[in-house]
Structures are given as structure tokens and as C-alpha cells.
TORKE-405960 format. One record per residue (C-alpha): residue number from 1; residue in one letter; x, y, z. Coordinates in nm, 2 decimals. Example, Ala and Ser with C-alpha at 12.3 -4.5 7.8 and 13.67 -1.06 7.14 Angstrom:
    n  res      px      py      pz
    1    A    1.23   -0.45    0.78
    2    S    1.37   -0.11    0.71
//
This chain:
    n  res      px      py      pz
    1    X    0.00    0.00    0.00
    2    X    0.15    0.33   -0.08
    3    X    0.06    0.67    0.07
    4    X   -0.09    0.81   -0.18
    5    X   -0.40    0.75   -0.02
    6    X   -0.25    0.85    0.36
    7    X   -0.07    1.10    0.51
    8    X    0.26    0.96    0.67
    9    X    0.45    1.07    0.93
   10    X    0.76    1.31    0.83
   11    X    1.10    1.12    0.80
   12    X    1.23    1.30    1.13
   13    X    0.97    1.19    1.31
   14    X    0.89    0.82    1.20
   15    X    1.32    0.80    1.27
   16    X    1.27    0.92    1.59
   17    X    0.97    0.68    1.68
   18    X    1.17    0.39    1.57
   19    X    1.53    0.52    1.76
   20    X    1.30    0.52    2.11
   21    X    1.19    0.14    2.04
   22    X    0.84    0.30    1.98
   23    X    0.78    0.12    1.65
   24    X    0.94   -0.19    1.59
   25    X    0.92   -0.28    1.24
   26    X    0.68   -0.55    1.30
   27    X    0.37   -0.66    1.13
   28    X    0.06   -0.76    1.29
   29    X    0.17   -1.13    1.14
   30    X    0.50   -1.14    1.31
   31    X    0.37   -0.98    1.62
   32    X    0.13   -1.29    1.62
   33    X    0.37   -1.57    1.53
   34    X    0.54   -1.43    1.80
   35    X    0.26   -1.49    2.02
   36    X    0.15   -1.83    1.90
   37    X    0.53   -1.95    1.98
   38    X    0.53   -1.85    2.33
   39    X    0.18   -1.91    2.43
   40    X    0.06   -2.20    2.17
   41    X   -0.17   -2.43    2.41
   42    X   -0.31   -2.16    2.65
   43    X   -0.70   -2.02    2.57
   44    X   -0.64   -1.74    2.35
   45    X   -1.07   -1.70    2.28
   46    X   -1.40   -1.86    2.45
   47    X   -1.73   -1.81    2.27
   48    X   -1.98   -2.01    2.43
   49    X   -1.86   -2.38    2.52
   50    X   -1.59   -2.32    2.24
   51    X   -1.24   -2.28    2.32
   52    X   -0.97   -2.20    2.04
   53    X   -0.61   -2.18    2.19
   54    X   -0.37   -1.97    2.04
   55    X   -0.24   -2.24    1.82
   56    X   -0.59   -2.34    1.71
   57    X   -0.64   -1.96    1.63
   58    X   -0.34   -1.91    1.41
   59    X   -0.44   -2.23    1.26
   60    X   -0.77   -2.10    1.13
   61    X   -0.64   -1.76    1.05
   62    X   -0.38   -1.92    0.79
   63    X   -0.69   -2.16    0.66
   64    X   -0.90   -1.87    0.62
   65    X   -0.59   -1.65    0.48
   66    X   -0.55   -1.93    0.19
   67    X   -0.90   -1.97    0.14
   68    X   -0.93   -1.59    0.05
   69    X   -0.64   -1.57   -0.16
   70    X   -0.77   -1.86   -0.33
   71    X   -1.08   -1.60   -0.38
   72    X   -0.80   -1.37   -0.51
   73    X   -0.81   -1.11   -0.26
   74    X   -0.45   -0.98   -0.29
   75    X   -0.23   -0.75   -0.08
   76    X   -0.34   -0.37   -0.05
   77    X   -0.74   -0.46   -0.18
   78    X   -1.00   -0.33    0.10
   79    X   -1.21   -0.58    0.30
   80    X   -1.55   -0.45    0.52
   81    X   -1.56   -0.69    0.76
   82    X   -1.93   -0.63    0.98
   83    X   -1.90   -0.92    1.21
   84    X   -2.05   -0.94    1.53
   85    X   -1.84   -1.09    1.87
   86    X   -1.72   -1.42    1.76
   87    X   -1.41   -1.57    1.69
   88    X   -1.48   -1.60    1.30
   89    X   -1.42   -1.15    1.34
   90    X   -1.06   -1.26    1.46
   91    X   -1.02   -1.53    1.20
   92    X   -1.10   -1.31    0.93
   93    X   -0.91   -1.01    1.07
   94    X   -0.59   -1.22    1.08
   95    X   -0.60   -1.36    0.80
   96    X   -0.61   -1.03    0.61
   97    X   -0.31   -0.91    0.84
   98    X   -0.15   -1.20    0.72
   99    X   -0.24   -1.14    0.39
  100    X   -0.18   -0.78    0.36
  101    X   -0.51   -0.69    0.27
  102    X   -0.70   -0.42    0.49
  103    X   -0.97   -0.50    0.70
  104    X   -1.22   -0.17    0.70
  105    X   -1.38   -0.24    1.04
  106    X   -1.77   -0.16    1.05
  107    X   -2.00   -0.24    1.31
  108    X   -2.30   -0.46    1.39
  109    X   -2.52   -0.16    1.42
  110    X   -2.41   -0.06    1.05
  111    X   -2.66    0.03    0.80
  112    X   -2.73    0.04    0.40
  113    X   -2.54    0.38    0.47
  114    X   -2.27    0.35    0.60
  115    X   -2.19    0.02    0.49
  116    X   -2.25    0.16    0.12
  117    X   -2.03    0.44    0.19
  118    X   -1.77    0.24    0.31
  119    X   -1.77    0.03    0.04
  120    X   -1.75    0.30   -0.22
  121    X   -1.49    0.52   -0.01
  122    X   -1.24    0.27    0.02
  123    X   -1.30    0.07   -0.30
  124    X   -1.36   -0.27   -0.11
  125    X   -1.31   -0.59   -0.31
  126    X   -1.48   -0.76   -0.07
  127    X   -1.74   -0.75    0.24
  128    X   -1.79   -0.98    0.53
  129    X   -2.10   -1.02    0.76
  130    X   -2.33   -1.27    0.99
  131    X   -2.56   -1.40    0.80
  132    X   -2.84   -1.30    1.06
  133    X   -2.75   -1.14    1.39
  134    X   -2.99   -0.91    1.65
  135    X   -3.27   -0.95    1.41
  136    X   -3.13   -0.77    1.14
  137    X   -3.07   -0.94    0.82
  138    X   -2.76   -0.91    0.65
  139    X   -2.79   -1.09    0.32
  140    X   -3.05   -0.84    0.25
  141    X   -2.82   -0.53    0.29
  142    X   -2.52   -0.73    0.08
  143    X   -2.78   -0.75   -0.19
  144    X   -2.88   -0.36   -0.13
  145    X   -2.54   -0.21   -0.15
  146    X   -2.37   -0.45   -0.41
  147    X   -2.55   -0.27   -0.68
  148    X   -2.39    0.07   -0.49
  149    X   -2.06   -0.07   -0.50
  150    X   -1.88   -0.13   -0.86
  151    X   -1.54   -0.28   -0.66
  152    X   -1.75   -0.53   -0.45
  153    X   -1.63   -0.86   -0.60
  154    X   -1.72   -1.10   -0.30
  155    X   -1.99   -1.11   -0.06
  156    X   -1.92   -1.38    0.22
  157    X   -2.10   -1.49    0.52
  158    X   -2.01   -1.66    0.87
  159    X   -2.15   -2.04    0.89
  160    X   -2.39   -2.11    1.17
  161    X   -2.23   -2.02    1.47
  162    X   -2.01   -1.72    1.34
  163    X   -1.74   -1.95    1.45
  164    X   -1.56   -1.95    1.05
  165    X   -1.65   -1.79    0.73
  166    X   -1.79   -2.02    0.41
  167    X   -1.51   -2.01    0.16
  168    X   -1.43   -2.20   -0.06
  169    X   -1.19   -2.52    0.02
  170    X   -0.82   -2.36   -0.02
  171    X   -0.60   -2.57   -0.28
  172    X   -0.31   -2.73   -0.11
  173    X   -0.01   -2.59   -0.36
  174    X   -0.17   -2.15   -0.30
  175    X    0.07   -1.98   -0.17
  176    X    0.03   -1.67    0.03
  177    X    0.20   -1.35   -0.03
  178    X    0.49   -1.26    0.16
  179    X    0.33   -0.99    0.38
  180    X    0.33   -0.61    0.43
  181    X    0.58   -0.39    0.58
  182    X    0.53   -0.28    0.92
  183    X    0.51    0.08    0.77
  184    X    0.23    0.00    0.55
  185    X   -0.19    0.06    0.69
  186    X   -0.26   -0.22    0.82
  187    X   -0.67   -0.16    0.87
  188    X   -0.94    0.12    0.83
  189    X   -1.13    0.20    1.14
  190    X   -1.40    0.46    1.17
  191    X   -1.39    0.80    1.31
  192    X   -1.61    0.85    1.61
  193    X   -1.80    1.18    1.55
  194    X   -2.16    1.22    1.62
  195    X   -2.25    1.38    1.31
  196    X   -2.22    1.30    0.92
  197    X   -2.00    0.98    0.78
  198    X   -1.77    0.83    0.97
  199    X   -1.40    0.90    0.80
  200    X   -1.16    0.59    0.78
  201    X   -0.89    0.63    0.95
  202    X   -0.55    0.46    0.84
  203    X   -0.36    0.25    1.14
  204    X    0.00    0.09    1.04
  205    X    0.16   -0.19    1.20
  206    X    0.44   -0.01    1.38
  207    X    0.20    0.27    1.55
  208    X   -0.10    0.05    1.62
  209    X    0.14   -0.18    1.80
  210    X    0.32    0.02    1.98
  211    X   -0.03    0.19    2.14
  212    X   -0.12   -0.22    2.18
  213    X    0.21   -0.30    2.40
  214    X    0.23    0.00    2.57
  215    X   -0.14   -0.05    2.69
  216    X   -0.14   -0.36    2.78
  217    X    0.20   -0.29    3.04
  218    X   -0.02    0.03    3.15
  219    X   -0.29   -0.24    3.27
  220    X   -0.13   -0.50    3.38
  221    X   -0.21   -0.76    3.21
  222    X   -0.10   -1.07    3.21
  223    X   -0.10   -1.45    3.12
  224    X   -0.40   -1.49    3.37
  225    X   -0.59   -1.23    3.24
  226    X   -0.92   -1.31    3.14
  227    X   -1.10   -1.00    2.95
  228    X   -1.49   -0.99    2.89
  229    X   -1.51   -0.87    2.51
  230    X   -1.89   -0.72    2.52
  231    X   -1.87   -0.38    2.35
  232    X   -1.83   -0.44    2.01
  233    X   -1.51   -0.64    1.92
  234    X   -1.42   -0.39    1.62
  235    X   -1.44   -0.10    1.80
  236    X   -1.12    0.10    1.91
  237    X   -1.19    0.06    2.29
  238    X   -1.28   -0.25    2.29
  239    X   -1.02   -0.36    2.02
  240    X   -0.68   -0.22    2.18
  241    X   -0.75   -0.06    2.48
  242    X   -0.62   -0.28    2.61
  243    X   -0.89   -0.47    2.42
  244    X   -0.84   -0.80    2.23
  245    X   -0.51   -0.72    2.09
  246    X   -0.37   -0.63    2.48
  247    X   -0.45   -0.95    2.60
  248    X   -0.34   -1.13    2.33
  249    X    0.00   -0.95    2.31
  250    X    0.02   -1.07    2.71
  251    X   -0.08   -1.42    2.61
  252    X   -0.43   -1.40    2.86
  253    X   -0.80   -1.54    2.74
  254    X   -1.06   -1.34    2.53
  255    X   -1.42   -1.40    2.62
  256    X   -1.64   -1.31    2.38
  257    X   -1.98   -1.20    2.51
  258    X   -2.26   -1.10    2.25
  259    X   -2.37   -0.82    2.47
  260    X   -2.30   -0.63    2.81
  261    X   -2.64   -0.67    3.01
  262    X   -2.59   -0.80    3.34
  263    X   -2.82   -1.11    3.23
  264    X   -2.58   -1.20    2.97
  265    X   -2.25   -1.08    3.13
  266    X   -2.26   -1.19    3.48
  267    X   -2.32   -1.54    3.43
  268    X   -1.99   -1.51    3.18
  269    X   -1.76   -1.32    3.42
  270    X   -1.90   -1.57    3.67
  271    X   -1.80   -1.91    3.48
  272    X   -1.51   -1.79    3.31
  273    X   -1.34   -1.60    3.60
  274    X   -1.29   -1.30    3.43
  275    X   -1.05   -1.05    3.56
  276    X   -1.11   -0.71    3.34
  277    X   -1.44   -0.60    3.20
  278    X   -1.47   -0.29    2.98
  279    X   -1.73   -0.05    3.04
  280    X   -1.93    0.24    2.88
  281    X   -2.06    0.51    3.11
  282    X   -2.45    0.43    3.01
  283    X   -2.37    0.06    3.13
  284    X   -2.19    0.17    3.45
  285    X   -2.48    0.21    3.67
  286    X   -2.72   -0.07    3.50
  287    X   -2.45   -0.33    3.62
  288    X   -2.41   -0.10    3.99
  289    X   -2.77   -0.19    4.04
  290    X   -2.71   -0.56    3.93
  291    X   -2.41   -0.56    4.14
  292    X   -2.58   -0.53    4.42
  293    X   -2.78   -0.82    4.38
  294    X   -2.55   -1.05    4.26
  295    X   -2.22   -0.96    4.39
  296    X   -2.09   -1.33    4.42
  297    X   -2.07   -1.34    4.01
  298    X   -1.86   -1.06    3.98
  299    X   -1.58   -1.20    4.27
  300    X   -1.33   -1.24    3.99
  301    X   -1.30   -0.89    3.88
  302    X   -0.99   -0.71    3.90
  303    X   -1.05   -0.45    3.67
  304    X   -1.31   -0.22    3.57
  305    X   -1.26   -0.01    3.31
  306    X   -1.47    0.31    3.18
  307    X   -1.42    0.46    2.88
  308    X   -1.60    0.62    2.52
  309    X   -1.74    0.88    2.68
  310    X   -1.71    1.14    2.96
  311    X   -1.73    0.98    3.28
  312    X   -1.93    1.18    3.54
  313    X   -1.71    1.23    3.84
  314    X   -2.03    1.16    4.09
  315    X   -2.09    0.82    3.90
  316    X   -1.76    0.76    3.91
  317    X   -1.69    0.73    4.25
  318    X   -1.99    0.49    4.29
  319    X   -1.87    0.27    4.07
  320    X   -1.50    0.30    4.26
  321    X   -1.69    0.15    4.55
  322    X   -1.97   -0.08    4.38
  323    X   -1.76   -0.33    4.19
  324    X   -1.55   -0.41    4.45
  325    X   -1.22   -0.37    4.17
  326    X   -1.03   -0.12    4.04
  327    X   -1.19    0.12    3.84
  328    X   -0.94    0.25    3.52
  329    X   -1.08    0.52    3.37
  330    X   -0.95    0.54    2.94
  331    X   -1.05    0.84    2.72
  332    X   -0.92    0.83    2.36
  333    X   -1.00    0.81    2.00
  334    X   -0.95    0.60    1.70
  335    X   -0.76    0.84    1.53
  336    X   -0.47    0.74    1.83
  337    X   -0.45    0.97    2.14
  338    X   -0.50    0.70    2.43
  339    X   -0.52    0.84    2.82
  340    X   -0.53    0.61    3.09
  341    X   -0.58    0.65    3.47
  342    X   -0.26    0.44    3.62
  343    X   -0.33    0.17    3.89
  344    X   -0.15    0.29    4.12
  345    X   -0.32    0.65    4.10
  346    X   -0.52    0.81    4.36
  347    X   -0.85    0.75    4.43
  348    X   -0.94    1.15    4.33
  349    X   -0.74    1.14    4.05
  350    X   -0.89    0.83    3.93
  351    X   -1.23    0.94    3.97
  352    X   -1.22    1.33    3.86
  353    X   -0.97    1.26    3.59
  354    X   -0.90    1.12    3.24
  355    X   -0.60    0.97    3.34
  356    X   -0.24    1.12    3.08
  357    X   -0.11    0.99    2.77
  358    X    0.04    0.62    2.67
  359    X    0.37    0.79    2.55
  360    X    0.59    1.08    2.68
  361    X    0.61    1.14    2.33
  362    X    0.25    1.23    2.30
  363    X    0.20    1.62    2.22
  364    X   -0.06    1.80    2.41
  365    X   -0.20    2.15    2.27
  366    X   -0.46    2.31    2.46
  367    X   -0.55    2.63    2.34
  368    X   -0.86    2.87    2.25
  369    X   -1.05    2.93    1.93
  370    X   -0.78    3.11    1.78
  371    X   -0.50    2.83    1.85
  372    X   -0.33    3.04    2.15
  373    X   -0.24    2.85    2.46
  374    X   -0.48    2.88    2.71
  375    X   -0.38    2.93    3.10
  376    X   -0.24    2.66    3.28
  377    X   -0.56    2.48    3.46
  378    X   -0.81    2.61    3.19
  379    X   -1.06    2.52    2.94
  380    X   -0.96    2.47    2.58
  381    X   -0.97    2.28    2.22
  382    X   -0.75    1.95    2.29
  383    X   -0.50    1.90    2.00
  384    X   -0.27    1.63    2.00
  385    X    0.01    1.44    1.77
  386    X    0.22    1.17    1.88
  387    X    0.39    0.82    1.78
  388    X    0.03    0.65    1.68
  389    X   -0.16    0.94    1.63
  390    X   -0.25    0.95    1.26
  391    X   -0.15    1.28    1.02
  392    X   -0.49    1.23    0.80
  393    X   -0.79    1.07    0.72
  394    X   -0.79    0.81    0.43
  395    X   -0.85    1.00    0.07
  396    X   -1.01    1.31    0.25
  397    X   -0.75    1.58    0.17
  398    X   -1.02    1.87    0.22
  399    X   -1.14    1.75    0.57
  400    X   -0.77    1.68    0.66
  401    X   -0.71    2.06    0.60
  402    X   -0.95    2.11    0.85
  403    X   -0.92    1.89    1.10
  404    X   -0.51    1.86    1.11
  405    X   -0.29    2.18    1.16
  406    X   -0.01    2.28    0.95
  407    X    0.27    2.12    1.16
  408    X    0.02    1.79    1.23
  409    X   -0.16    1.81    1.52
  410    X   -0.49    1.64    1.52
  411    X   -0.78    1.90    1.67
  412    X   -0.99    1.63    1.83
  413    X   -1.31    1.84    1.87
  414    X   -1.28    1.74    2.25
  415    X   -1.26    2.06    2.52
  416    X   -1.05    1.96    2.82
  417    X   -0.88    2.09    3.10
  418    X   -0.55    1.99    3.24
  419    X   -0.45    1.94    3.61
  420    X   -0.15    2.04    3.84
  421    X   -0.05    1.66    3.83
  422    X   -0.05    1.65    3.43
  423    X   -0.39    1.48    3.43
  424    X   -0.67    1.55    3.17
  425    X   -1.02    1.65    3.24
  426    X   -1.27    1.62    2.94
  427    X   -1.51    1.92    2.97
  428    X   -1.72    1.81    2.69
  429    X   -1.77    1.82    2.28
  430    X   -1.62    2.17    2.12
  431    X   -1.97    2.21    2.02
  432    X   -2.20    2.04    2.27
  433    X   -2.40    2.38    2.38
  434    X   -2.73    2.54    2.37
  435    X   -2.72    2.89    2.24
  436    X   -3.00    3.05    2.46
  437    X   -3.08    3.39    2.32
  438    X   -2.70    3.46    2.35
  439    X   -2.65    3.32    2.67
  440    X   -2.42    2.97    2.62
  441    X   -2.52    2.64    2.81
  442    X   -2.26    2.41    2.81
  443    X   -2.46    2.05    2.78
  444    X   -2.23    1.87    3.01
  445    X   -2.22    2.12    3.30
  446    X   -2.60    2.05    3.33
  447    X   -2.61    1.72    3.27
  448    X   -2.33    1.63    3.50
  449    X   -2.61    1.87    3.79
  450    X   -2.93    1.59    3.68
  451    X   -2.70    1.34    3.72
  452    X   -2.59    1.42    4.06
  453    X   -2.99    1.32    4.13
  454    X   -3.04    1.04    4.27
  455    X   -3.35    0.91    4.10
  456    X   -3.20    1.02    3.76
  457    X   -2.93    0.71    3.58
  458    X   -2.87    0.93    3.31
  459    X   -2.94    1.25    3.14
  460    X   -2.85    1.42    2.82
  461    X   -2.91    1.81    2.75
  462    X   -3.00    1.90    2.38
  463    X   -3.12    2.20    2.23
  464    X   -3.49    2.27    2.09
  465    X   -3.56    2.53    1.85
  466    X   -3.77    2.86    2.00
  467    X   -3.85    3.11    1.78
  468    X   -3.77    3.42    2.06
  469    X   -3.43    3.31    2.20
  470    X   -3.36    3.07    1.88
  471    X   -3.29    2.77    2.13
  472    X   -3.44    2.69    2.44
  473    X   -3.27    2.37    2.62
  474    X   -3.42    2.03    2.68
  475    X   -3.30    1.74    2.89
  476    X   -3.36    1.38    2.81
  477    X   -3.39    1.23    3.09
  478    X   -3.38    0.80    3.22
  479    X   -3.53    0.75    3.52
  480    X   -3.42    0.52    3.84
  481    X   -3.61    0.45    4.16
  482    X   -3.76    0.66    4.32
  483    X   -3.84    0.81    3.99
  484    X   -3.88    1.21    4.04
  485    X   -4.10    1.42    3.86
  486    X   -3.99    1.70    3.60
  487    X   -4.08    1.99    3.88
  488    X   -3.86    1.77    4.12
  489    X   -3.57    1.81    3.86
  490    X   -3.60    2.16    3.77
  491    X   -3.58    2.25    4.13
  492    X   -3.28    2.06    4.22
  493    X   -3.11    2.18    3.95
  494    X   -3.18    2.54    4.02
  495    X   -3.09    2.46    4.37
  496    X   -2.72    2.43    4.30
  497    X   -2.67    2.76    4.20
  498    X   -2.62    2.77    3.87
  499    X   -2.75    3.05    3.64
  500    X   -3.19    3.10    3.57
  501    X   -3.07    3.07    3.17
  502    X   -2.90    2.72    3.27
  503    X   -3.17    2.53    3.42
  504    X   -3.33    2.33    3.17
  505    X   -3.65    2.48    2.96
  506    X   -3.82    2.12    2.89
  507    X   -3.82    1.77    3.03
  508    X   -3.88    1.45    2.87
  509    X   -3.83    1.10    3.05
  510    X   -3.77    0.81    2.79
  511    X   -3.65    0.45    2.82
  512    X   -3.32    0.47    2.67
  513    X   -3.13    0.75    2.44
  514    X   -3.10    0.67    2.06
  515    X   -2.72    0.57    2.02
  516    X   -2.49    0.64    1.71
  517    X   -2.30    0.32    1.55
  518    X   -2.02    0.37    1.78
  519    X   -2.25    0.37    2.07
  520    X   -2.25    0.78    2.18
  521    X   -2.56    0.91    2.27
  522    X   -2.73    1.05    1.92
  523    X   -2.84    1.41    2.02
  524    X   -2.92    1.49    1.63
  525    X   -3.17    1.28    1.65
  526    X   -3.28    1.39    2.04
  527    X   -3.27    1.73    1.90
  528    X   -3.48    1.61    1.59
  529    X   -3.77    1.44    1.81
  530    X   -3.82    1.73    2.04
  531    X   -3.82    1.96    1.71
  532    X   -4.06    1.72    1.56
  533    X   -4.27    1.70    1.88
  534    X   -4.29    2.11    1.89
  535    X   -4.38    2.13    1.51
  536    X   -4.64    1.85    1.60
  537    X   -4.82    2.07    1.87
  538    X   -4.79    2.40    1.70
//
């Protein structure tokens, strides 16, 4: 794969990276063989009563790797692979690393959308799925975006069981090419904004590995560590941080759970003795509560982690207590920038912080609309660049010029703060605010006050069109026990002391927020049903 398609690091720097034993010059193949030799007969994954060791697991990945070049998918040609949690997604996904083909990494929730678009934008040869999974049928969408997508040679489906894809029988005598260079892209994944397409984003061998390692030392794992895969397997968090590829590169057991309720979860942690479990902040208090009736399933934990979202400091410190492990808090992005709280931090750093960089070599800008440093201890646009930090988007040179500076720092859209101690505090989304007639509203500052409620399990603040001040606010509220009524909230809100124009305007109680592929909280389409709702009664 050339760059033409990529923005690489400068010479300079990619020298320097490699000089501080940063990137290694090893591909995700030889990082595996690796693996496989030192680890061979221990539990690599567990789905269900099946239990591949790592052997077993390189074994299928070079069955399915000759298979698909048998299919003729060839080194450099694009590969959306929508799999759900199942060891066929790690089949697959190693075999194309062995390959050196790139695995664009989509998710379950996908759509004819986005999977179209990814098709197109990357020029995929080929595109992976379930057959059926959640009630959503997948041969139907193959067959809708196929005609979309003039580069779509193969369509391919997992067997009953997701446990292997149906290919066709692999000739003895094919041979397999002899791999990428640990400086080429080794997969696509997808940008995590809430708004518009999700841009792919190019990871290499060298940087991808290096944030892989470094994570896994951060956490401590080891061969005994037994991680609950239940967010989404392809997703950054739950992929490499520490993730799949973090236990793997320690030589510890992958469960793979097809979702994170407490009725599916528990009984897994339970029976497999799992050690770290990977959280979202929606699922956080959902588990407290089931936690508190069944706190013999979750003796095993070690390790708690939160992460994808901003982690309210009050919720926070129950969870610091409830699980009866330690809680890691982890705010990153795909595009590379990885924070982690240490385990051997306080308890008020880990829960009112966002923990500080994998890498000393990890560049921190904070500064103000016009790209001046704010003062130390105050509230500004986060830009970053680093060792595994990419430089650009794949094939988006316009939106690169946007979102990269001149001299490469990636503005990550995220406003933060950072401590005395070198910690960061996420303050929210650059744009996450209600303009009130003039008067901002920072969405997060009001949330954080509903969620401080004890009846309330979480909140989200949107705004609602009003044709006087423009916007008026509106919070979207779930409801715990005891439930409290809208006055109830209004008033405790305006009894901390926060400014009339603040509290919120309108509140609606629902069941559960809409949620974007990657699993944020959708507020375009909270603030479309409340716009909807007023047009409705108008």
C-alpha cells in the first residue's frame, strides 16, 4: 500500500519513533507468530462452550488466509468486515493481516449507509457479515449495496455459529504472499464523531502496536488475564485498549460475550473467571444496580474499566466503590491519542480525571479558538500528535485541512482541561451547547447537575428550536427508583446555584437514548424528536 492514499508521518519523526523502540518494524503477522510460539496451548478466545487456543487460532487464520487468496483477494485490496463478537471476526481479521489486505472495520449496528459508503470510499473488493445477527438481516443489505458498490467482487457470510467464514476449500499448492511492511496501513477503522459519515482512518503496523504494548503494560495484564469482550469487538476501545489485541499480546483469554447486560454478562464473568471487563458510562450504573444483587458473580474482577465517553465524576466514585475492583478510567479516540488512569493513581485522580497519555512522546495542545495557549488549569480545544496518532484521514484531503494543523496536530473536537499533576479532564464536545438567546449552556455542565440526582441514571441536555431566543434547552432524561417528577428536577437543578438561563427549559423522560454506530448518545436525533414534537403541537 503506498501513501498516496495516507498521510505519513515526516521522515524526522517516523526516525525518531523507531530510535525510542516505539515502533518496531513488525507486522501484525509477526507480532502474532510471536505470540502463537510462546503461548501456543493456552486459551487465546472462549465463545460459548468453544475454546480456540492460540495455536488453534493461528491455525484458522492461515486456513481462512488461503482460502481468500484462493478468492484472489491480494495484498493492499479493501475488505469491510461487519462481524458481530465471535471468533470467525478474529479469524478473518488475521488472516487479512497475514495477507496484507486491509480490513475496514464496521459495526453490527451498521446500515445500508454506511456500509455503502464504506464500500465505495475505500474501494472494497470484498465485504464480510453474519448472516443474521440481532434480528437484522444481513444478506438483505449485501444484496442492497452491491449494486452501490462497482469494486465489491465477494460477498461472504459466517457459517452457523459465526465460528468460520464459508469459503471455498483452499488448494493445497496456494501460496500466500509474503506480507506487508510494518510501515504500510494495516486496517481502516471509523472516526467517532456524532454527526455526518464516519471518516476511515488509516492504522500501520508499527504505530497501532506500539499503542497495543504499551497499553497492555499500563494495565497489567498478564498470562492470567481473562477480559470480557462485550462492546463491540471492532471498535477501538474495545479492540486495543487494552482490548483483544492487549491480552493477546500478554498471552491472557478473550471471552467473547454478544452483549454487556448484566443477564448475559454476569453469568460469563462468573463461569469464566474474568478478571477485566470494559465499560461504557450508560452501562456503568445498570451493572451497579445488578451488582448489588449479585455480587458473588462478579468476585473475579480485577479491573473495571470506563471509557468512550465522559465519565461523570459523581458516578464515578460509585462505581470506585460498587464493583469491588479497580476502576481505570481510558479516554481516547481512534484516530490514536489513548489516556489512561494508572493503577497505582489516587482515588481522586482516578475518579475526577482522564487519566495522561500512553507515551511521553505524546504532544498535548490546549488552546482557545484562535490556537493560542490557554492558562495553565483552563478550558480549551485538545489538539494532539504523537507516535500512533495518525496525520490524515484516508482520501479526505479537504477535511484533513480542516481537522489537522499545519505542523500535524490532530484537533480532536474534544474541550478539556489539564491538572496540576499533568492529568486530563474532558469538559465536553467543542460544540455540545445550547445557544439561549446569547447566553451559552454548556450541555455537560447540566447534565453532569441531573445526574448528581439520585433518581436520575442518566441524562442528556439538547437543544430545541424557540422562535424568541432561537434555542431553548431540553433534557432527556432516564429514570431510576424513586423516579422524580420533572418539577422535582427543575428545582434541584436550580438549587445548585447555577444561572436562571442554565436550568433546563423542557423535560422529557424516555427508556433509553438513541445511540450512534459507535455507541455515543445521538443528540441529532434527540434534538430532531423534540423539534418534531414542537412542530407537532404548534
Amino acid at each position: 500500500m503506498t501513501f498516496a492514499n495516507r498521510t505519513p508521518w515526516p521522515d524526522a519523526f517516523a526516525a525518531a519513533y523507531r530510535q525510542k523502540g516505539y515502533w518496531l518494524g513488525q507486522s501484525f503477522a509477526q507480532w502474532f507468530d510471536e505470540r502463537v510460539a510462546r503461548h501456543g496451548e493456552r486459551i487465546a478466545l472462549v465463545q460459548g462452550d468453544l475454546r480456540w487456543s492460540y495455536r488453534t487460532f493461528a491455525a484458522e487464520a492461515e486456513r481462512t488466509a488461503r482460502a481468500l487468496t484462493a478468492c484472489g483477494i491480494v495484498p493492499g485490496d479493501r475488505v469491510v468486515v461487519q462481524l458481530p463478537n465471535c471468533v470467525a471476526f478474529f479469524a478473518v481479521t488475521f488472516a487479512l493481516f497475514r495477507i496484507g489486505a486491509l480490513p475496514v472495520f464496521a459495526l453490527p449496528a451498521h446500515r445500508r449507509r454506511e456500509i455503502g459508503y464504506f464500500c465505495q470510499h475505500a474501494g472494497a473488493v470484498a465485504y464480510v457479515a453474519a448472516e443474521q445477527h440481532d434480528g437484522f438481516d444481513y444478506r438483505a443489505l449485501a444484496t442492497e449495496i452491491r449494486a452501490d458498490a462497482p469494486t465489491l467482487r465477494h460477498v461472504l457470510f459466517t457459517a452457523p455459529g459465526n465460528t468460520s467464514v464459508a469459503l471455498p476449500d483452499a488448494m493445497p499448492d496456494v501460496a500466500l504472499p509474503p506480507g506487508p511492511g510494518a510501515h504500510e496501513i494495516a486496517f481502516l477503522q471509523l472516526s467517532g464523531g456524532s454527526t455526518g459519515t464516519p471518516k476511515l482512518i488509516p492504522r500501520t503496523h508499527d504505530d497501532y502496536l506500539y499503542s497495543v504494548r504499551e497499553s497492555a503494560r499500563i494495565c497489567g495484564l498478564t498470562e492470567r488475564s481473562v477480559y470480557l469482550a462485550a462492546l463491540p469487538a471492532a471498535h477501538n476501545y474495545a479492540l486495543s485498549s487494552p482490548g483483544s489485541l492487549g491480552v493477546f499480546d500478554a498471552g491472557g483469554t478473550v471471552v467473547l460475550s454478544d452483549g454487556a447486560s448484566p443477564d448475559t454478562a454476569f453469568p460469563m464473568i462468573e463461569r469464566e473467571r474474568v478478571t477485566v471487563a470494559a465499560l461504557v458510562p450508560p452501562l456503568v450504573p445498570v451493572w451497579l444496580a445488578a451488582a448489588g444483587q449479585r455480587r458473588g458473580a462478579l468476585a473475579s474482577l480485577e479491573l473495571v474499566q470506563v471509557g468512550g465517553a465522559r465519565f461523570d465524576p459523581a458516578l464515578a466514585a460509585r462505581a470506585a466503590d460498587g464493583f469491588g475492583a479497580q476502576l481505570q478510567q481510558v479516554f481516547g479516540m481512534a484516530e490514536g491519542l489513548v489516556n489512561y488512569t494508572r493503577l497505582d493513581d489516587p482515588r481522586d485522580v482516578v475518579i475526577a480525571t482522564q487519566g495522561h497519555p500512553i507515551s511521553p512522546d505524546d504532544e498535548i495542545r490546549i488552546v482557545d479558538d484562535d490556537d493560542r495557549p490557554v492558562e495553565p488549569g483552563a478550558v480549551g480545544h485538545l489538539l494532539t500528535r504523537g507516535p500512533y496518532t495518525i496525520r490524515g484521514y484516508y482520501d479526505a484531503a479537504a477535511h484533513n485541512a480542516r481537522a489537522f494543523t499545519a505542523d500535524g496536530f490532530y484537533r480532536t473536537g474534544d474541550r478539556v482541561r489539564l491538572t496540576a499533576g499533568g492529568q486530563l479532564v474532558v469538559e465536553g464536545r467543542a460544540k455540545d451547547q445550547i445557544n439561549r438567546g446569547g447566553e451559552k449552556i454548556p450541555a455537560e455542565e447540566i447534565e453532569h447537575l441531573l445526574l448528581a440526582h439520585p433518581g436520575v441514571v442518566d441524562a442528556a441536555l439538547v437543544a430545541m428550536p424557540d422562535p424568541y431566543l432561537g434555542e431553548r434547552s431540553c433534557a432527556y432524561v432516564i429514570r431510576g427508583a424513586p423516579a422524580p417528577a420533572a418539577a422535582d428536577l427543575v428545582r434541584f437543578v436550580r438549587g445548585q446555584g447555577v444561572a436562571a438561563y442554565k436550568v433546563p427549559d423542557r423535560i422529557e423522560f424516555v427508556d433509553a437514548f438513541p445511540k450512534t454506530p459507535v455507541g455515543k448518545i445521538d443528540k441529532r436525533a434527540l434534538r430532531q424528536h423534540i423539534a418534531d414534537r414542537l412542530a407537532a403541537a404548534a
